[in-house]
N, C-alpha and C positions, 0 to 999 in steps of 0.2 A: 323464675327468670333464667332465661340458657346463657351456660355458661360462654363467656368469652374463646375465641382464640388461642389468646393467649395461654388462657387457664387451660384447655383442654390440650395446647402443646407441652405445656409444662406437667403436667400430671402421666401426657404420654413418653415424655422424653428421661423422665424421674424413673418410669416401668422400666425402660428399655436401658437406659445408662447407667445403673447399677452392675449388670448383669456385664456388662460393658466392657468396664474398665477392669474388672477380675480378668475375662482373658486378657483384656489387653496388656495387662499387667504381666502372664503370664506368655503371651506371644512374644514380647519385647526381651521377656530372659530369654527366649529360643531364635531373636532373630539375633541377637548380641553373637553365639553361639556360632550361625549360619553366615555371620557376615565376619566372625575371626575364620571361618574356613575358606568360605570364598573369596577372600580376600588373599587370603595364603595363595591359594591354585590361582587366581587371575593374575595378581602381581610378581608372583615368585617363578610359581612352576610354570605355568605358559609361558611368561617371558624368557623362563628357561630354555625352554624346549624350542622358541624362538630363535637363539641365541645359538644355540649347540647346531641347528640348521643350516642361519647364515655361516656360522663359521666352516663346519666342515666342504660348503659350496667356496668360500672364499678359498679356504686351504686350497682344496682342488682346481680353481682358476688361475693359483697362484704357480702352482705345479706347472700348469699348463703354459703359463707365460714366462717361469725359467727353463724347460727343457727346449722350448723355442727359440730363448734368450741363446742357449748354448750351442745351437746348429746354425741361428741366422746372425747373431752377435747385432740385433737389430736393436739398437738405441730405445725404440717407441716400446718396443716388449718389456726394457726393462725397465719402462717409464710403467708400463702398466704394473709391472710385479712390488711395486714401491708402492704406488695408489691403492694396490689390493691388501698389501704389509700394515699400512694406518690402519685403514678399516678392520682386519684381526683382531691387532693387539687392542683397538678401544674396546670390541666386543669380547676378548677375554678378561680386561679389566672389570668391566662392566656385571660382566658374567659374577666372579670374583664378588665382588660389591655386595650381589643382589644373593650372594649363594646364603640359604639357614639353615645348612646344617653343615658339620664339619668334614664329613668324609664326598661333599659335593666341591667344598673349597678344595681338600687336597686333590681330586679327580682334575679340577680345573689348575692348579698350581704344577703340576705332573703336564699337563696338553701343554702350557705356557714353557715350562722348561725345555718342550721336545721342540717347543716352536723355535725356541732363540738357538737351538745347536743348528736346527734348520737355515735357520737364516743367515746364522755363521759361515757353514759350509757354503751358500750362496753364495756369500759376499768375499769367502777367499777365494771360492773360485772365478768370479768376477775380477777380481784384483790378478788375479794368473791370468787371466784372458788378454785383460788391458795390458799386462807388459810383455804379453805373446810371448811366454814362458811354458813349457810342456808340462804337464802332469798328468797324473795317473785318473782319470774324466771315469774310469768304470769303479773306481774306489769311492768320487765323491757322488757317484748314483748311488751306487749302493746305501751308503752312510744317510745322504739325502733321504731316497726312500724308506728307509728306515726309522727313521724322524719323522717322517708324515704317517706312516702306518700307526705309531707311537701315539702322534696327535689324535687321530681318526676314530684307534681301540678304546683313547681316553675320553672322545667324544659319544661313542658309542653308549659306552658305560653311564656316563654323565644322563644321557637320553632312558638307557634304562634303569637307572635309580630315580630320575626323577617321575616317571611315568609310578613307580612301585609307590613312588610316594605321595604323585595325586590318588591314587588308585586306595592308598593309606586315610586321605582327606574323605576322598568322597563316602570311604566308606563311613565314617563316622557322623557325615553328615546325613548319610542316608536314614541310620540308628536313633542320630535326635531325632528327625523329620520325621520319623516313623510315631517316635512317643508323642513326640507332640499333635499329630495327627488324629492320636485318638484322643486326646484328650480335648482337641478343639472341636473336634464333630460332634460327640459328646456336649459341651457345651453350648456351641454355636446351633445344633438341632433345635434344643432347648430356648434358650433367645431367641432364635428368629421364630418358631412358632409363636412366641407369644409376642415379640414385635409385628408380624403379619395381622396378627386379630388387629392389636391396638392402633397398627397404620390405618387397616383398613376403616376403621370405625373413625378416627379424626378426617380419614382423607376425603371420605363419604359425607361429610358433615360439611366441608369447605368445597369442595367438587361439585357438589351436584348444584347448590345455588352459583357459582362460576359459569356455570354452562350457560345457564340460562344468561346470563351476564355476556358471555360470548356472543350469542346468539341475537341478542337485541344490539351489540355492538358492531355484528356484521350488517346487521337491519341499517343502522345509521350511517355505516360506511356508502349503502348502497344510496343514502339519500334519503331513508324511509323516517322522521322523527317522532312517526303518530307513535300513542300508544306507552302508558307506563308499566316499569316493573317494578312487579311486587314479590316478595321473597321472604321467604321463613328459614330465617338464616341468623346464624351468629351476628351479636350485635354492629361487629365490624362491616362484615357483608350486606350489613340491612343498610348501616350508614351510607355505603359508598351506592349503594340501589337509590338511593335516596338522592344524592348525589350525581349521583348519574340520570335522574330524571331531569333533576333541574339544568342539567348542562344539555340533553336533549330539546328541551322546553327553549336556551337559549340559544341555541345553532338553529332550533325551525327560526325563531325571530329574526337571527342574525340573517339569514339565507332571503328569508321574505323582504328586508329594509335592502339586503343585496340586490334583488330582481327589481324590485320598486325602483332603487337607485339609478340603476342603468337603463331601466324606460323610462324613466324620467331625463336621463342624457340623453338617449336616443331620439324620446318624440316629440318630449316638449322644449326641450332647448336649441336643440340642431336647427330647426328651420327659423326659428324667430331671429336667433343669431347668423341665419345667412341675411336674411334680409336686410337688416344691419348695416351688414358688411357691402351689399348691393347699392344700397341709398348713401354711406359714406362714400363710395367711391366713385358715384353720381355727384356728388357736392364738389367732393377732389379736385370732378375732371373739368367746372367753371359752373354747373347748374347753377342759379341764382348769383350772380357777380355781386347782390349786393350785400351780402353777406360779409362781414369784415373780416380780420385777418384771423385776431384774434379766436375768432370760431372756426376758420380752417382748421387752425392748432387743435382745439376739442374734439374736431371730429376727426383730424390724422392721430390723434387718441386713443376715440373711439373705436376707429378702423384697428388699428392695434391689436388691442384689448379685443374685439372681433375678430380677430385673427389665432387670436392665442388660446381662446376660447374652443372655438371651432377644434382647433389642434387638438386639444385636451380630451374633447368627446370621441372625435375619430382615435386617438389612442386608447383612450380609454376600453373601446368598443372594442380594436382590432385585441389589443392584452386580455381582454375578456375571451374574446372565442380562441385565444390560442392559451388560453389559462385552461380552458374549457374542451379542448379538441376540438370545434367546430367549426378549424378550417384547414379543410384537406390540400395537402399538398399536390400541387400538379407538375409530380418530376418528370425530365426529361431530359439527353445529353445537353449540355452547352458550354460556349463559351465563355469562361466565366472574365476573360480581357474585355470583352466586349460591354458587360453588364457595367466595368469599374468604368471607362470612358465616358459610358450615359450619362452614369453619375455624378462623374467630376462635368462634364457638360451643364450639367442643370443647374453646380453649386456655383459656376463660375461666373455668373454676373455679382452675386450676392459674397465671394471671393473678392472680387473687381474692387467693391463697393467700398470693402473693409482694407483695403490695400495689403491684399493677403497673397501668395502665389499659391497656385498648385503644380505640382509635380507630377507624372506618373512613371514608375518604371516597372514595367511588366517586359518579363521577356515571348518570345516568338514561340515557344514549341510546349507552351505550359497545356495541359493533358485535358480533357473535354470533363466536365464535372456533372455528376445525375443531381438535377436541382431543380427547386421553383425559381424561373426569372425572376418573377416578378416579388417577391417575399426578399430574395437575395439580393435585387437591387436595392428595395425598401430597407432593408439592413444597410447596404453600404450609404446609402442617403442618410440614415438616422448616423453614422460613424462619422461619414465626412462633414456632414451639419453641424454634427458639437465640435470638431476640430474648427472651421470656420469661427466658430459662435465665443470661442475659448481661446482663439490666435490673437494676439495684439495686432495692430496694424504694422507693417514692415515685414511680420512673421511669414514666415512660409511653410504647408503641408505636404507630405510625402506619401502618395499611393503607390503600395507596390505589394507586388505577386509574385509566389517562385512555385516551383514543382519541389514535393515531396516527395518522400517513397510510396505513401499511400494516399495520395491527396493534392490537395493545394494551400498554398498557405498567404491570407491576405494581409496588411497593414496598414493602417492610415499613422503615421507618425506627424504630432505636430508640433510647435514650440512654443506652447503655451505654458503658463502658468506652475502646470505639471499638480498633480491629485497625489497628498499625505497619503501615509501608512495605513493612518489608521481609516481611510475611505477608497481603498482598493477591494476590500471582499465586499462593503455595501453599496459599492455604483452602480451594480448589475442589478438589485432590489427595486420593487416600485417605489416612486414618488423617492425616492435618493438622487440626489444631487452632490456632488464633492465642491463642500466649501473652500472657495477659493478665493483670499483676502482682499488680491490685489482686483477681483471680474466679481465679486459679490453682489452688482448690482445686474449679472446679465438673468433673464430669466427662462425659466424651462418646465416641462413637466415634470418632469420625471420619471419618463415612461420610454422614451428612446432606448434607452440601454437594455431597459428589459426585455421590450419587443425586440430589439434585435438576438438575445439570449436564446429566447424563447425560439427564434426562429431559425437561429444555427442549431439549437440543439435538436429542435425539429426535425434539422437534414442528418442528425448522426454526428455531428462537430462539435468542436470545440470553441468558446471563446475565452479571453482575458486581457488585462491591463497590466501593460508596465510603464511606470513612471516615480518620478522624484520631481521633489518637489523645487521650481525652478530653473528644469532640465526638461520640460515638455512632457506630452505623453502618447504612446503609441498603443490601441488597439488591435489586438491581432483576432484571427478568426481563422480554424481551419476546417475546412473541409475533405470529406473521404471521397475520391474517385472512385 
């Protein structure tokens, strides 16, 4: 009996995961190792050397904005040289904070002390300016300068000790990296040679009956169901070959009762049910007066139900070939205002009928759209038909069109009933209808929405539905210019 799957992964994984978890084992003391170092240099010493940079650019802007302060006595300069003072001292604080070891804190406590005489001298000599009092202006340069040179030396240094001391990290990282390097190649040689046999030998075992399993699965993508596979394979892989016959066996059937189906809508039912519909509407229109009332009623019934019938196969038929691709589109620029007035044109006796209004608002300069008329009218027919069919009487429907940035965008908005939460993502599906408590008795196929789907998606657009439930609901549809 061949062994399982299972058994042959577990016997493979049992070789290889011993071997494993020793380096792993021993990887994980060396990454502990690599991540206290690079941890130091990322968060200490970069942010250092960060830190030493803005500041000594801050010092010198600030420089820049009180020797200004003192020739032009301009208000805004010494608004800046204040804004530049915050930003300093938080980055020497900070500096301070983050320093680990102790002759970076005193480097940094040394810059910080030169900075506040600095600031000092600043600020008396600001105070002598403002009471336009004379003094000695080349004593407080000099003293000033003095204190920033102070700052700059101490930042300097700060820059160079901590450079000596990523320089200190890395090299230590470099010396484990090194040990452990042999000692992982060394190992890791050894493992993965004999992980490669072992993969290769499981993978070859499940791989090569897959293929063929591929292969027969492209076959029946393309439509082709003849023909079974057979396969000398783990029990798993035999099972689902096994499996997989039978669901081939069931999709030829399925596809066979499908083709039967729709010739049987198409040849045998279509014409017997026009006929139907020709002789009840011969009876309608007075043939035989002595017919009583009573059977008019049956056969304005009849006629009905011949009506609705008839629908159901021409949908059926058109969702078929566009389920199917075999119906090409015949695009071409048009206006798409003109197609939405057909439309409301054709609904508006059967509008009239239900004491329903239409609206249209489309404005003048909406953009010429590449389209099938005749597919786009038949969408907006299937949209504005359920809006009529779903209106109460009194109610009123809203068609209207705007210009997008890449497109057009249509809506039939009406005040119906309005379609739950939970029958917004399946209205769009065949044979769905959204149960509607209060119109539960109007009927339909359920094939409108889809064909119209079907048909914008056809053009490259978009459709969808919003509505709540006793707030109406409106269809939208966009198309790309």
């Amino acid at each position: 009996m061949r062994p399982t799957i299972f058994v042959r992964m577990v016997i493979g994984y049992l070789a290889i995961f011993i071997p494993v978890v020793a380096v792993s084992a021993y990887a994980f003391s060396q990454l502990a190792l690599f991540r206290k170092v690079t941890g130091g240099i990322l968060q200490i010493d970069n942010r250092m050397g960060d830190l030493q940079q803005k500041l000594a650019d801050s010092i010198l802007a600030q420089t820049r904005y009180e020797k200004k302060y003192i020739l032009t006595k301009d208000k805004e300069l010494y608004h800046q040289f204040m804004l530049a003072e915050r930003g300093v001292s938080k980055r020497i604080d900070e500096a301070i904070s983050i320093a680990d070891t102790v002759r970076k804190r005193e480097i940094l406590i040394r810059a910080k002390d030169s900075y506040e005489r600095y600031k000092t001298l600043f600020a008396q000599e600001v105070e002598l300016i403002n009471k336009n009092q004379t003094y000695l202006q080349e004593s407080y340069r000099e003293e000033k300068e003095k204190a920033v040179d102070e700052i700059l030396w101490e930042l300097r240094n700060l820059k160079l000790y901590a450079e000596q001391d990523t320089y200190e990290k890395i090299k230590q990282f470099g010396e484990s990296g090194a040990g452990a390097n042999k000692v992982a190649v060394l190992m890791g040689a050894g493992f993965i040679l004999s992980g490669i046999v072992i993969s290769i030998f499981i993978t070859r075992s499940i791989t090569g009956p897959l293929s063929f399993l591929k292969k027969k699965t492209r076959q029946v993508a393309r439509g082709d169901f003849d023909g079974n596979l057979v396969l000398s394979s783990p029990p798993e892989i035999r099972d689902l070959a096994h499996d997989f016959n039978l669901m081939c066996n069931r999709l030829k059937e399925m596809d066979k009762m499908k083709s039967d189906f729709f010739s049987l809508m198409a040849h045998e039912l279509r014409m017997p049910l026009a006929s139907i519909k020709e002789g009840t509407n011969l009876l309608l229109k007075g043939l035989g007066e002595e017919f009583k009332e009573k059977r008019k009623e049956v056969l304005t019934i009849i006629a009905e139900e011949s009506n609705h019938l008839i629908d159901l196969v021409n949908s059926l038929l058109d969702l078929s070939k566009m389920e199917t691709g075999m119906i090409a589109l015949n695009l071409e620029e048009l206006d798409i205002s003109s197609l939405i007035n057909k439309a409301v044109s054709g609904m508006e006796p059967l509008a009239m009928a239900k004491n329903v209004g239409l609206k249209t608002e489309i404005p003048q300069d909406l953009p010429s759209v590449k389209m099938d008329g005749e597919r786009i009218l038949q969408a907006l027919r299937n949209l504005i038909g359920n809006a009529v069919k779903f209106t109460p009487g009194g109610g009123h429907i809203t068609i209207s069109a705007l210009s997008m940035e890449k497109g057009v965008r249509v809506s039939v908005a009406d005040t119906g009933p309005g379609i739950s939460k939970g029958d917004l993502n399946a209205i769009f599906d065949k044979f769905q209808q959204a149960t509607m408590t209060s119109y539960n008795k109007i009927r339909g196929t359920g094939l409108g929405l889809a064909i119209v789907k079907h048909i914008i998606n056809a053009h490259g657009g978009k459709v969808w539905v919003e509505s709540e439930i006793g707030h109406g609901s409106t269809f939208i549809f966009v198309l790309p210019a």
